[in-house]
GUDREN-490826 format. One record per residue (C-alpha): residue number from 1; residue in three letters; x, y, z. Coordinates in Angstrom, 2 decimals, decimal comma. Layout:
# GUDREN-490826
<pt resi="NUM" resn="ala" x="X" y="Y" z="Z"/>
...
//
This chain:
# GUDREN-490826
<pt resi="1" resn="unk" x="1,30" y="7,63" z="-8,29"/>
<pt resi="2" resn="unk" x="2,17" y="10,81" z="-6,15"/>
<pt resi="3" resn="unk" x="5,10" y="11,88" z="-8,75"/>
<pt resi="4" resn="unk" x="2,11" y="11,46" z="-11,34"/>
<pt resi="5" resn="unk" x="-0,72" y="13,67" z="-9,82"/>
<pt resi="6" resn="unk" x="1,84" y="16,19" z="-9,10"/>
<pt resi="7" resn="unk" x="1,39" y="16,05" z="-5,36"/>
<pt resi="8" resn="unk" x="5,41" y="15,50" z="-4,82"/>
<pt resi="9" resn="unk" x="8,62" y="16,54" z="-6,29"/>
<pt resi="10" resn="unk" x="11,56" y="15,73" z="-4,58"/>
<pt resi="11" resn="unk" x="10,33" y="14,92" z="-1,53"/>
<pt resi="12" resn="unk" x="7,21" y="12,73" z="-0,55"/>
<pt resi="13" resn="unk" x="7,28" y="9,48" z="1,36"/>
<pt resi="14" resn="unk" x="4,46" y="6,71" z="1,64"/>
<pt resi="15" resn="unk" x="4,86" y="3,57" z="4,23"/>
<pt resi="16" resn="unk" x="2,92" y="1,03" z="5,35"/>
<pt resi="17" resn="unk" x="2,82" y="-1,46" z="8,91"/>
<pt resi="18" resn="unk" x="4,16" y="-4,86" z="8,59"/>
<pt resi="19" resn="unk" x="3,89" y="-6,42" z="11,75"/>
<pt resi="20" resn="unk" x="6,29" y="-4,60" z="14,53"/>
<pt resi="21" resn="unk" x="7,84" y="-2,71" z="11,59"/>
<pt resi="22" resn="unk" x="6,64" y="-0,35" z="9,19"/>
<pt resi="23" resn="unk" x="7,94" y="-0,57" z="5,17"/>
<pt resi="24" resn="unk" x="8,85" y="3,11" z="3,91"/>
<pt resi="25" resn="unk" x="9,97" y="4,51" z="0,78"/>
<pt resi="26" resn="unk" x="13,59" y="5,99" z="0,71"/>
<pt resi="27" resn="unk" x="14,81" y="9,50" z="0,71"/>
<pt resi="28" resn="unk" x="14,67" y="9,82" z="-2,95"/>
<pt resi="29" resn="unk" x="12,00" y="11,35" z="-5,75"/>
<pt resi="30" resn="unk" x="9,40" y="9,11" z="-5,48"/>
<pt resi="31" resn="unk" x="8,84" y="9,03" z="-9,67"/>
<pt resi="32" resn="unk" x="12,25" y="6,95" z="-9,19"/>
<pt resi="33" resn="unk" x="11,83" y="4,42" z="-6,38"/>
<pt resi="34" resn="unk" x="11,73" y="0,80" z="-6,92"/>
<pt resi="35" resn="unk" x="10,48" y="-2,07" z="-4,65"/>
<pt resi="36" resn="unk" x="14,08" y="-3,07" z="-3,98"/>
<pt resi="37" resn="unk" x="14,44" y="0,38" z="-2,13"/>
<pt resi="38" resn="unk" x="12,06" y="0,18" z="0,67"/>
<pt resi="39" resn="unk" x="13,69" y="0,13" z="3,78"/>
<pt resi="40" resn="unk" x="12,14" y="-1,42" z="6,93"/>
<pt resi="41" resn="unk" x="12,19" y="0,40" z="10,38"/>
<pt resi="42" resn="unk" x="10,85" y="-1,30" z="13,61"/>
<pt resi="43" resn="unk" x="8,01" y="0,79" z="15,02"/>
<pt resi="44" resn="unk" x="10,05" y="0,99" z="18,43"/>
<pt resi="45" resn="unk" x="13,01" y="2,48" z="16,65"/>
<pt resi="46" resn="unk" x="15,37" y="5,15" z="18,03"/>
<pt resi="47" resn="unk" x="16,76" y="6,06" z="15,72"/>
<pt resi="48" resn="unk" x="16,39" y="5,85" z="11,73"/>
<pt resi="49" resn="unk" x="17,97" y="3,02" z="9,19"/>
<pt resi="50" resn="unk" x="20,35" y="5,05" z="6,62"/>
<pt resi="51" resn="unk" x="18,29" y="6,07" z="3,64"/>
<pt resi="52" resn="unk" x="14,97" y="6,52" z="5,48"/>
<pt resi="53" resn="unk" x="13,33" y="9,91" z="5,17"/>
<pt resi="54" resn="unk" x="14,10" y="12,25" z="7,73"/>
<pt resi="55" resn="unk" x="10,40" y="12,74" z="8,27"/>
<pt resi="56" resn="unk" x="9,88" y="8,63" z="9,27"/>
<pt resi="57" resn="unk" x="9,27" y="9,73" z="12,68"/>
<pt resi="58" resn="unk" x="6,15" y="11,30" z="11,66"/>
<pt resi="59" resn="unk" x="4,82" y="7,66" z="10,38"/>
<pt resi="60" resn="unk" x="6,61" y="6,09" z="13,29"/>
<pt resi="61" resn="unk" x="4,30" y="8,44" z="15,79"/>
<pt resi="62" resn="unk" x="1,14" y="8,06" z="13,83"/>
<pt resi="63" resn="unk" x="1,31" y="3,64" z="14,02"/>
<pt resi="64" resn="unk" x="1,74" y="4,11" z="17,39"/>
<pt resi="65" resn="unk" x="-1,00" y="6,88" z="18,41"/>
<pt resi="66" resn="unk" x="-3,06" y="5,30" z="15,92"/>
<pt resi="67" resn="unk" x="-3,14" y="1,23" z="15,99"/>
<pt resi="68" resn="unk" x="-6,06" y="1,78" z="12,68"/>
<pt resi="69" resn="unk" x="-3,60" y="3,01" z="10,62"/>
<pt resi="70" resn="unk" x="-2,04" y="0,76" z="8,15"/>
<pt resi="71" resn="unk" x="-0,75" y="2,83" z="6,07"/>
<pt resi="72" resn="unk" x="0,62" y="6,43" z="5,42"/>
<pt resi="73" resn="unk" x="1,41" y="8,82" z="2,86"/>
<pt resi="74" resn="unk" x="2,93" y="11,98" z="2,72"/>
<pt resi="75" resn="unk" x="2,85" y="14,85" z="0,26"/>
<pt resi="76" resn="unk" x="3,03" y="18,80" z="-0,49"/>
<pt resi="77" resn="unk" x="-0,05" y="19,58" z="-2,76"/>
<pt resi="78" resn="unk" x="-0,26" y="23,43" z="-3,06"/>
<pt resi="79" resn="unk" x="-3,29" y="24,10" z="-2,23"/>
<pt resi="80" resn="unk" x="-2,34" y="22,31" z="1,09"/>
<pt resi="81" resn="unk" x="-0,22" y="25,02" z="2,24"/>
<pt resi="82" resn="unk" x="-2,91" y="28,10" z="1,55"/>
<pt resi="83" resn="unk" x="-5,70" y="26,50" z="3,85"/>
<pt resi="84" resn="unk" x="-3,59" y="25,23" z="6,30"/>
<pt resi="85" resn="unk" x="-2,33" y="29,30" z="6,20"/>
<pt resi="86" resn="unk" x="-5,88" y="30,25" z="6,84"/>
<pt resi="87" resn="unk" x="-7,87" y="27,87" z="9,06"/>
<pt resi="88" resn="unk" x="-7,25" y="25,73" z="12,43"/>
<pt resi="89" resn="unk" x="-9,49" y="23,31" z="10,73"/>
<pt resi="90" resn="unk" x="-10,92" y="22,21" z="7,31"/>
<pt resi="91" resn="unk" x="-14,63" y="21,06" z="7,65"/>
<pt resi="92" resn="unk" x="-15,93" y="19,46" z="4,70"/>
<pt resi="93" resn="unk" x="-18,08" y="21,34" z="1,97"/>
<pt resi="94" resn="unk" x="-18,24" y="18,65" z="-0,22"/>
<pt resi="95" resn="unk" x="-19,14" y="15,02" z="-0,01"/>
<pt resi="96" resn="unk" x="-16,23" y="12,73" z="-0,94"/>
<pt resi="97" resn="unk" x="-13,66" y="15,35" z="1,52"/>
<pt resi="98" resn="unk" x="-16,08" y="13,75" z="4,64"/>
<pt resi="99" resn="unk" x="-14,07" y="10,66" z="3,47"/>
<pt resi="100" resn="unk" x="-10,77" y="12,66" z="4,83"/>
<pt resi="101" resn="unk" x="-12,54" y="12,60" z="8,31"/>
<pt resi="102" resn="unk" x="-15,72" y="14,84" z="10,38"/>
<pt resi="103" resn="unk" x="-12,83" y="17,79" z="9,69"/>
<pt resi="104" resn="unk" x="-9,50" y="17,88" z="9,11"/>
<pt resi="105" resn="unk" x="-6,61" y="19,43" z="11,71"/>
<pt resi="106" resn="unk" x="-3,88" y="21,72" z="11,12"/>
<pt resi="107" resn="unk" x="-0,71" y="21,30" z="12,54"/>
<pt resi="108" resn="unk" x="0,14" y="24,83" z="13,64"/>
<pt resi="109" resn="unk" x="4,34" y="24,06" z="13,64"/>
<pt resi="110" resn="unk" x="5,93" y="24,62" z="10,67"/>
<pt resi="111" resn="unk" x="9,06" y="23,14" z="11,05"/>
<pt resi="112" resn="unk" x="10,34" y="20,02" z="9,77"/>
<pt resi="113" resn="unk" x="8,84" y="16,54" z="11,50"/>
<pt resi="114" resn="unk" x="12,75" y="15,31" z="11,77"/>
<pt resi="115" resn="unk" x="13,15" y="14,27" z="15,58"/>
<pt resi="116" resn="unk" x="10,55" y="11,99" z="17,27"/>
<pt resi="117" resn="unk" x="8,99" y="14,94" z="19,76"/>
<pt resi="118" resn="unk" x="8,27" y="16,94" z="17,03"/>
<pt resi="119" resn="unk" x="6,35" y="13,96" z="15,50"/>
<pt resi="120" resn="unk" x="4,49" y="12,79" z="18,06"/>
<pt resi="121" resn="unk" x="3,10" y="16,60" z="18,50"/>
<pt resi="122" resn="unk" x="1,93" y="16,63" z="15,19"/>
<pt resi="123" resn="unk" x="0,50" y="13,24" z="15,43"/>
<pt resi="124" resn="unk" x="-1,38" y="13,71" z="18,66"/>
<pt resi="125" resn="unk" x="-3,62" y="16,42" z="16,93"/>
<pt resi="126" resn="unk" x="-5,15" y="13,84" z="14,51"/>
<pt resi="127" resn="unk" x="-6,59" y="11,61" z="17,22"/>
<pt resi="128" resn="unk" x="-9,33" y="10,25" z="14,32"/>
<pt resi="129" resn="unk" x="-9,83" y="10,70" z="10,86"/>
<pt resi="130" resn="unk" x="-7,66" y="10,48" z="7,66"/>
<pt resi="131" resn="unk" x="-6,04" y="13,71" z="7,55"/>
<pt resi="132" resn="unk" x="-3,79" y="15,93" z="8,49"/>
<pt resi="133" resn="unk" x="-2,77" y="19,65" z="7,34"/>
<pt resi="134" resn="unk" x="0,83" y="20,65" z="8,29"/>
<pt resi="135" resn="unk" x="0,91" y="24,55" z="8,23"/>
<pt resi="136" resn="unk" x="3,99" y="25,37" z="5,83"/>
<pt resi="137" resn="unk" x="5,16" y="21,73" z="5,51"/>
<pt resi="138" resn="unk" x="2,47" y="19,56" z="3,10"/>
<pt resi="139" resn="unk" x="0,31" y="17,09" z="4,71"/>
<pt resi="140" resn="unk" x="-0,49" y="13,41" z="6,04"/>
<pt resi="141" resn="unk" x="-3,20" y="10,94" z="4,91"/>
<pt resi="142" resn="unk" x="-3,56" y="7,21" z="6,09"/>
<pt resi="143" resn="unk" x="-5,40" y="4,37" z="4,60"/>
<pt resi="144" resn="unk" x="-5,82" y="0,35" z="4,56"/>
<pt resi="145" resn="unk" x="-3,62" y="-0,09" z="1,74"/>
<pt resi="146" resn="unk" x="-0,95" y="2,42" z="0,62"/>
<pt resi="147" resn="unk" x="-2,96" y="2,47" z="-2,61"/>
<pt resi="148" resn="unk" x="-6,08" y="4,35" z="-0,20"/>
<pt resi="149" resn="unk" x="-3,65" y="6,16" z="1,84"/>
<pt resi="150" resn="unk" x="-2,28" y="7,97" z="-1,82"/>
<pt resi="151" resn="unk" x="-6,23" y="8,15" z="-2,97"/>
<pt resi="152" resn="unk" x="-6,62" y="10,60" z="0,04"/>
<pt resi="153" resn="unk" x="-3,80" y="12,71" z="-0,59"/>
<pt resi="154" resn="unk" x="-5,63" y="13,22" z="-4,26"/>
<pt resi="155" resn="unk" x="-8,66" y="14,00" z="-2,04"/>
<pt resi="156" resn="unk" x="-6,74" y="16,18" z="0,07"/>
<pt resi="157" resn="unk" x="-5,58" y="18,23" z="-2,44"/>
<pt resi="158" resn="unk" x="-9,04" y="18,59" z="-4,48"/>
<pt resi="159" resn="unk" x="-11,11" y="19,46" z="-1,25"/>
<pt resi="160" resn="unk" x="-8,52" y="22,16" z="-0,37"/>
<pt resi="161" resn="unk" x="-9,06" y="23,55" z="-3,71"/>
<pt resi="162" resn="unk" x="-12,52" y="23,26" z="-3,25"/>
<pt resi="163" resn="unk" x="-12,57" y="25,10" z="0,18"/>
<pt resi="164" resn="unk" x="-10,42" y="27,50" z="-1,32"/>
<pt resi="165" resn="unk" x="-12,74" y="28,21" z="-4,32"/>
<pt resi="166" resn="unk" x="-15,87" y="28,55" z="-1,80"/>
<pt resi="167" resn="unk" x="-13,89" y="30,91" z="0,28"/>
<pt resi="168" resn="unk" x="-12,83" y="33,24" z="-1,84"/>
<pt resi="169" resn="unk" x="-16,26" y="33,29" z="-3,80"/>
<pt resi="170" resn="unk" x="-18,14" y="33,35" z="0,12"/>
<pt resi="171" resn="unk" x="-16,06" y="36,63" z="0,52"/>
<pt resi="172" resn="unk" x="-16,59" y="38,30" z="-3,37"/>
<pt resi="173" resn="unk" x="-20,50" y="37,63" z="-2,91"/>
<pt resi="174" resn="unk" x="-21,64" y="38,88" z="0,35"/>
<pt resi="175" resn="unk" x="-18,46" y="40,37" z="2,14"/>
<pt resi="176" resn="unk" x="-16,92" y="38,09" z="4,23"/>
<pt resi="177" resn="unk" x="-19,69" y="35,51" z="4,70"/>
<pt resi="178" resn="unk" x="-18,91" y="32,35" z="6,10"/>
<pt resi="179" resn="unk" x="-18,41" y="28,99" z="3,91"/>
<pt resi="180" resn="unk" x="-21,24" y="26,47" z="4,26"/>
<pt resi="181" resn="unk" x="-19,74" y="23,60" z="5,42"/>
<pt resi="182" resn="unk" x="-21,19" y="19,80" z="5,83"/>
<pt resi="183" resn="unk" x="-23,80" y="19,32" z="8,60"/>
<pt resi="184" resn="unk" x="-23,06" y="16,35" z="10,61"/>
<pt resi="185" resn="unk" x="-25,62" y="13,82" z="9,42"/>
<pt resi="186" resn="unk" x="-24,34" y="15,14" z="5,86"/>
<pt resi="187" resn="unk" x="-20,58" y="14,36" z="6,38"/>
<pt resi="188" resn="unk" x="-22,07" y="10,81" z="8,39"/>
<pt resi="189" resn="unk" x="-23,76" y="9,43" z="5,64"/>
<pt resi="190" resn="unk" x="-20,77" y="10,35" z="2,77"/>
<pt resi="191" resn="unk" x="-18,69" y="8,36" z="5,59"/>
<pt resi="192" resn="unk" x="-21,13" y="5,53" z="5,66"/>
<pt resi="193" resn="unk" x="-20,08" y="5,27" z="1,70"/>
<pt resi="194" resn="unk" x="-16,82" y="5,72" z="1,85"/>
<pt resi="195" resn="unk" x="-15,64" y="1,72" z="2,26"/>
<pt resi="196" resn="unk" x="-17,13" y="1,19" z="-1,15"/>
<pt resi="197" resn="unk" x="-16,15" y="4,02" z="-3,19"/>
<pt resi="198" resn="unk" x="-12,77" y="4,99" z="-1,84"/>
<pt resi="199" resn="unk" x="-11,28" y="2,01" z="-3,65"/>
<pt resi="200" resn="unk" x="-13,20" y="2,78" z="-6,86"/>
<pt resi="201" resn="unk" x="-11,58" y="6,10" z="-6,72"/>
<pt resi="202" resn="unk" x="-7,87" y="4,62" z="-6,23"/>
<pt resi="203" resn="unk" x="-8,51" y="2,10" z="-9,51"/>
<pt resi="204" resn="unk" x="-10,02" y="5,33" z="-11,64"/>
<pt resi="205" resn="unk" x="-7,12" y="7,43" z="-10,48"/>
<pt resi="206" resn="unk" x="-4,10" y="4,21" z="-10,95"/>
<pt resi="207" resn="unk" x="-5,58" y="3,28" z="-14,07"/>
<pt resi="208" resn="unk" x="-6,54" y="6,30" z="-16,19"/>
<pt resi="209" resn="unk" x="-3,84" y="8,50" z="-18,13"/>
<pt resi="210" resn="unk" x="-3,37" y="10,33" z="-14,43"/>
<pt resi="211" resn="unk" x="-4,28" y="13,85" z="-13,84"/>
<pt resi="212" resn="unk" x="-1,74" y="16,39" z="-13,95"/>
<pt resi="213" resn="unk" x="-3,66" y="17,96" z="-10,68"/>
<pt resi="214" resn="unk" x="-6,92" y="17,45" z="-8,65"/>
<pt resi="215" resn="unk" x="-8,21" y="20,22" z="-10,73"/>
<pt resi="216" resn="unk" x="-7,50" y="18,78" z="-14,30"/>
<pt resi="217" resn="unk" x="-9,01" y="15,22" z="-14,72"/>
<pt resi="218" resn="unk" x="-10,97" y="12,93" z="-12,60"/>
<pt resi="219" resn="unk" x="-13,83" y="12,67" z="-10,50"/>
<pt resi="220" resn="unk" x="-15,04" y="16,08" z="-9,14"/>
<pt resi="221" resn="unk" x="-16,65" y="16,66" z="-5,94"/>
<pt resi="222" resn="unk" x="-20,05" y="15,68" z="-7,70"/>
<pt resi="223" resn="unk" x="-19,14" y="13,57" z="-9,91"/>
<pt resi="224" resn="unk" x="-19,10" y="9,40" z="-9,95"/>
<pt resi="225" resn="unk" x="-15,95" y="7,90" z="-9,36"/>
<pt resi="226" resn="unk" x="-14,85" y="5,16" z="-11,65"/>
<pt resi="227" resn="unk" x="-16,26" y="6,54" z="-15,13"/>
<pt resi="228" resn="unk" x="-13,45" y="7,41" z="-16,45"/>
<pt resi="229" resn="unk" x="-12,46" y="11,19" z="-17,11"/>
<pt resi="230" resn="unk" x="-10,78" y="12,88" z="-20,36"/>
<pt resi="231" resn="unk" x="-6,91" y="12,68" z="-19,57"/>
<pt resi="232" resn="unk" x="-4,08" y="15,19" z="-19,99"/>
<pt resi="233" resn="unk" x="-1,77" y="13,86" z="-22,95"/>
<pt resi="234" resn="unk" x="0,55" y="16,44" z="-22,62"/>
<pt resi="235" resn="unk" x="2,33" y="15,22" z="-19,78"/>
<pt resi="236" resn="unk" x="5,32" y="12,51" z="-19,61"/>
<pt resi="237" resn="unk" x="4,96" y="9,63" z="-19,28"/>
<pt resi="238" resn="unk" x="3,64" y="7,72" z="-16,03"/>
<pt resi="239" resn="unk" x="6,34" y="6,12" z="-13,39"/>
<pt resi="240" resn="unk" x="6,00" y="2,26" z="-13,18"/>
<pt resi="241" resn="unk" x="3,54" y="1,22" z="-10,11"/>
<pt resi="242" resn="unk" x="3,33" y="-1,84" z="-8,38"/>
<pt resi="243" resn="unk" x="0,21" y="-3,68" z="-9,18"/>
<pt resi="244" resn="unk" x="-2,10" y="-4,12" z="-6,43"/>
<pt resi="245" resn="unk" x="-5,17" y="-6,16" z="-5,82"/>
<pt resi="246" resn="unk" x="-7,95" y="-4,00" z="-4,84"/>
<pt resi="247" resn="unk" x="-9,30" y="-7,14" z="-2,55"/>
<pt resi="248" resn="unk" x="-6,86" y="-6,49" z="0,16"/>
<pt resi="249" resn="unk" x="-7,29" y="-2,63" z="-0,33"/>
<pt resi="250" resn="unk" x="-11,29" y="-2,40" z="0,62"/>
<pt resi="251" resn="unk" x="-11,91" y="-0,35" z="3,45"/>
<pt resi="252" resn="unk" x="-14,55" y="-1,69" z="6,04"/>
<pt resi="253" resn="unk" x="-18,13" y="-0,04" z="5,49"/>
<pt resi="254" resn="unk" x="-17,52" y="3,84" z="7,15"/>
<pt resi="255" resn="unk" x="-14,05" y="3,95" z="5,87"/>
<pt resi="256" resn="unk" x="-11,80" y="3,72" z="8,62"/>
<pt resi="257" resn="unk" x="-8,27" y="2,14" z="7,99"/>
<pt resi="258" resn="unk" x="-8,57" y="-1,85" z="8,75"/>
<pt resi="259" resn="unk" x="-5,18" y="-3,47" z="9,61"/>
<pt resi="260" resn="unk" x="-6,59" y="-6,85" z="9,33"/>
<pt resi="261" resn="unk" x="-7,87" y="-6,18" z="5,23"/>
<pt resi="262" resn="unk" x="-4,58" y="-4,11" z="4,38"/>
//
């Protein structure tokens, strides 16, 4: 599903917690990987299995700072690396990017999360919430379910675009002014939702033709998830997912990651 939003290329991993290990996808294009090539890594690992991503010790830090987290994935959408080039911190202007967290970090270090201290830096700067920029270097989401965990990346990517697109017209309309974000009873009560509509969001985006990009199908920031949106037929066609039952992928009401429903 990454490979077919565009949010990867070559590179992109998603993983999930099983127990006192965590299930990751190999070091390969993502469009490409099967079941049969997940590799398993104990949570208290060392060191890395051969064929793991490089970048495992950033999921490896985040299960252990974060004992909600049940699953993780991990992308470059574009408009990731602009904001995270601009801002300390991404506070949401739009509803369904409160479902991200109150605001998302940015990881000031742009080098690559390959060794375990560089991980566990990066981790300790998203102590709650969903989200995390990495200046230069993509970003992290987690979820219940890996299904939720790639449905944030999606909403990663659209409410950087969105923040992007207020920014730039904040500055051509009254010289500099400064975005309106969220107030917090705004970005509470969008939260308070997002248990029930998160899901509805992964089935619209896992079962339509796919956007090419958070700006070219789907739900917008105002729009109702789950009504199906026009789709992009030029692009190839989709990889082969692994069906999932959205049952065990329901968040619990306020849409924090639940270990025990994922």
């Amino acid at each position: 599903m990454l490979a077919r939003l565009g949010l990867v290329t070559a590179f992109g991993h998603v993983s999930a917690r099983a127990g006192d290990s965590m299930l990751i996808t190999p070091a390969a294009d993502l469009a490409g990987v099967s079941a049969a090539s997940v590799i398993e890594v104990p949570l208290a690992a060392r060191a890395l299995p051969a064929g793991a991503p490089a970048e495992a010790w950033a999921h490896l830090a985040l299960y252990r700072a974060r004992p909600d987290a049940a699953a993780i994935a991990r992308a470059q959408p574009a408009a990731a690396f602009a904001v995270a080039a601009v801002t300390t911190v991404m506070v949401p202007v739009h509803g369904q990017a409160a479902w991200l967290g109150e605001s998302v970090p940015v990881y000031g270090d742009a080098a690559l999360l390959r060794s375990a201290d560089r991980a566990e830096r990066a981790a300790s700067c998203l102590p709650a919430g969903e989200a995390l920029l990495l200046r230069g270097n993509g970003a992290l989401t987690l979820g219940a379910a890996p299904g939720l965990a790639v449905t944030r990346m999606w909403l990663l990517a659209a409410a950087c675009d969105v923040y992007l697109s207020a920014l730039a017209a904040s500055g051509a309309a009254s010289g500099a002014s400064p975005v309106t974000t969220l107030s917090d009873g705004e970005i509470a009560s969008w939260r308070a939702v997002g248990g029930e509509l998160l899901p509805r969001l992964w089935e619209h985006l896992r079962s339509g033709p796919g956007p090419a990009g958070p700006g070219s199908a789907g739900p917008g920031p105002g729009e109702e998830q789950g009504q199906g949106q026009p789709g992009d037929h030029r692009r190839p066609p989709a990889p082969r997912v692994m069906p999932l039952d959205l049952r065990e992928e329901r968040e619990p009401h306020g849409g924090a990651p639940d270990r025990e429903q994922a």
